[in-house]
N, C-alpha and C positions, 0 to 999 in steps of 0.2 A: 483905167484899171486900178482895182484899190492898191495902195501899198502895203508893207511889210516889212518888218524891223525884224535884226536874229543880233542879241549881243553876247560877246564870249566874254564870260567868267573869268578872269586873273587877278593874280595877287603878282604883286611889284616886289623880288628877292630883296634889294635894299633896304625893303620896309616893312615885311610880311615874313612869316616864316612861310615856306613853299613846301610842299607836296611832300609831308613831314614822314607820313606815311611810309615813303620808300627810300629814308635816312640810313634807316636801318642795314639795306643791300647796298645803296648805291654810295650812302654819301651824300652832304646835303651840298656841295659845291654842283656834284653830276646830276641831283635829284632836281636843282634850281635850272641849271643848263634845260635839261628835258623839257619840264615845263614850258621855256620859254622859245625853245624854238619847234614843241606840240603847238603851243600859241600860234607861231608865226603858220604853221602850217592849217588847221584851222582856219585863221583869218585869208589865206591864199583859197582856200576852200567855199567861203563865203563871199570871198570876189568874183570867183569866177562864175557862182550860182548870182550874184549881181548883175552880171554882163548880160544875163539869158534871162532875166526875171525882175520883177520889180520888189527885189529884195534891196534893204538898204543894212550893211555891220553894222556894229560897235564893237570898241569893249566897251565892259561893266568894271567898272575897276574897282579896285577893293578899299585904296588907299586914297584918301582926302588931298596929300600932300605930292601924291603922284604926280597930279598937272604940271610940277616941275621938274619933274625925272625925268622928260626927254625921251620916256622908252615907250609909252602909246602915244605913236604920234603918226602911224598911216593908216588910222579908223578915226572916223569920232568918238570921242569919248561918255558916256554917260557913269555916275556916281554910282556903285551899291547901295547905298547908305551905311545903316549902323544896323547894329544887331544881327539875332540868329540870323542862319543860311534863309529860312523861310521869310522872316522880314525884309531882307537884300533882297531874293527872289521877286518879292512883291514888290517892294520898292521899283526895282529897274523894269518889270512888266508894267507897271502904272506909268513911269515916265515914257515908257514908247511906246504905251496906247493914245496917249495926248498926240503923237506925232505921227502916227501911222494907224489904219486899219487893224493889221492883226501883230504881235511880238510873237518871237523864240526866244527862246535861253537857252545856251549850250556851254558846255563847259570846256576848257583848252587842254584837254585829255585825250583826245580821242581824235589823235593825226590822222587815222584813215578814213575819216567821213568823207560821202562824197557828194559832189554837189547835187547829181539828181535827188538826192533825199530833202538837201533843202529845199531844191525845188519847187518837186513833190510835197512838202510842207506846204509852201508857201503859195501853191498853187489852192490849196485846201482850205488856206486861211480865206483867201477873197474869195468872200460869200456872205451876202445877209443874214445868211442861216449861222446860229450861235455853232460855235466849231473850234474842237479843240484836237490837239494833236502830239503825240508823245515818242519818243523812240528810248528801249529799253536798255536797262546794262545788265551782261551775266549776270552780277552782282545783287542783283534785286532795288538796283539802283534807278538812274534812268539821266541818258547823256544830251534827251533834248524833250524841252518842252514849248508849246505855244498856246496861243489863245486871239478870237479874236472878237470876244465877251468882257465885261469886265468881273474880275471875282473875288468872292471877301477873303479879309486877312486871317479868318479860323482855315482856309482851306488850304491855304499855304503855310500858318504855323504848327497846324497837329501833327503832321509826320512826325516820324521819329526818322531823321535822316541818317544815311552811312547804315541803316541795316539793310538786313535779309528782304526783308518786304516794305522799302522806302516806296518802292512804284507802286506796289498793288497800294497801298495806306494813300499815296499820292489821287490815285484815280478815284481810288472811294469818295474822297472828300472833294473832289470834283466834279463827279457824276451829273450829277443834275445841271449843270449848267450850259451842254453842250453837246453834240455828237462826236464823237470820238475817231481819228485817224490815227494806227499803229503803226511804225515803221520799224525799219531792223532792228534786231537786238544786236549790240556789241560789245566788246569788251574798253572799258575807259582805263588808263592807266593809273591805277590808284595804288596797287600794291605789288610788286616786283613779278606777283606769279602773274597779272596780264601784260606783262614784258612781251613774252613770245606770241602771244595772240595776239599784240597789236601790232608786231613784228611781220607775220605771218599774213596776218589783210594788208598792210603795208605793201607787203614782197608781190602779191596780187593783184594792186593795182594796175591798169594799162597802161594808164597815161595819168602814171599821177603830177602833181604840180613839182617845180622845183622844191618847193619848202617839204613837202609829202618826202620828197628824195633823201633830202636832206636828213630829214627824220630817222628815215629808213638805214643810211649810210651809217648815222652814229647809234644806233639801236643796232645793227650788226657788228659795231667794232666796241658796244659798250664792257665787255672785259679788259681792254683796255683804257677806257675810258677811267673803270671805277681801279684799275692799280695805279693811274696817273693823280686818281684823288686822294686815295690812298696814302700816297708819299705826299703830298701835299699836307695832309692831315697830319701824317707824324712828324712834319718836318715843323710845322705851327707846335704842337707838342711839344717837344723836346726844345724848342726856342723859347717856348713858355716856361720851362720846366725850373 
């Protein structure tokens, strides 16, 4: 059976600024937290689609000097590289077409993914037949993409990413290389107002993983969350002061 690679998108809080976006509500202490344990949940999510499939993780990690953080260290790792989102993108789908059949890219946003999607993915990739596969964000974004073609660097750098139409602009510039597989649209946690929607599929879940719980537990107590970052914040303040 052909294989398949799916790597999750992180940036390392130590080294990275994180998920800057939702500083603003949360706090960058809480906004860094979330991140990392969407991460962890995620990758719980892509193991368990592992077990049932001839899917293999990673992270894609963002930072060069990571490998010695000690904090992706229950996936293998592969590099982003450098530059825009769309050259990283390309970058880490080139490296896991060398080693697999077909790649995914998914990003560590979007704790309620579930494995049958990967699956379903990954199921779509192993195929002779050129085959791409995409799943959408509210947002006009999009929380997973694959391939298991190879495809040039203009069609991964002309989006204009982070808008209204990143996906449709994405698909355009791919069109031709593939037959196309759609999966759910949802909501990735990019800015405070997909809080409760990803709350909300979270709560839904039947049997989600431990990390998915986990997610779920502090995304229901996060008003207390972001007052305990709060005081933290002015207490640095006023020490600074």
């Amino acid at each position: 059976m052909m294989s398949c690679a799916v790597a999750i998108f992180v940036k390392t809080p130590t080294l990275s600024p994180v998920k800057s976006r939702l500083w603003p509500a949360l706090g960058r202490r809480c906004a860094e937290t979330l991140h990392l344990i969407s991460a962890e949940a995620v990758a719980s999510i892509a193991q368990e689609a592992q077990r049932r499939s001839c899917l293999t993780p990673y992270w894609a990690v963002a930072e060069l000097a990571a490998r010695d953080d000690n904090m992706w260290v229950d996936l293998p790792c592969v590099s982003q590289g450098t530059g825009s989102l769309g050259e990283r993108m390309s970058h880490v789908y080139r490296t896991l077409r060398k080693r697999h059949h077909g790649a995914m890219l998914i990003g560590a946003d979007a704790p309620q993914i579930a494995s049958e999607s990967l699956e379903a993915a990954s199921r779509w990739l192993q195929s002779d037949e050129p085959r791409l596969v995409i799943g959408r964000a509210h947002d006009g974004g999009f929380w997973l993409f694959g391939g298991n073609v190879d495809l040039p660097e203009p069609a991964w750098t002309s989006p204009h990413y982070s808008a209204s139409d990143t996906a449709a602009q994405f698909v355009r510039g791919m069109r031709d290389y593939g037959r196309w597989l759609e999966l759910e649209r949802m909501h990735d946690i990019d800015t405070a107002d997909d809080i409760p929607h990803a709350l909300a599929s979270l709560a839904a879940i039947k049997a989600p993983t431990a990390a998915q719980g986990r997610v779920l537990q502090w995304l229901a107590a996060l008003p207390a969350h972001v007052d305990t970052c709060d005081s933290i914040q002015r207490l640095r303040s006023s020490s600074n002061a």
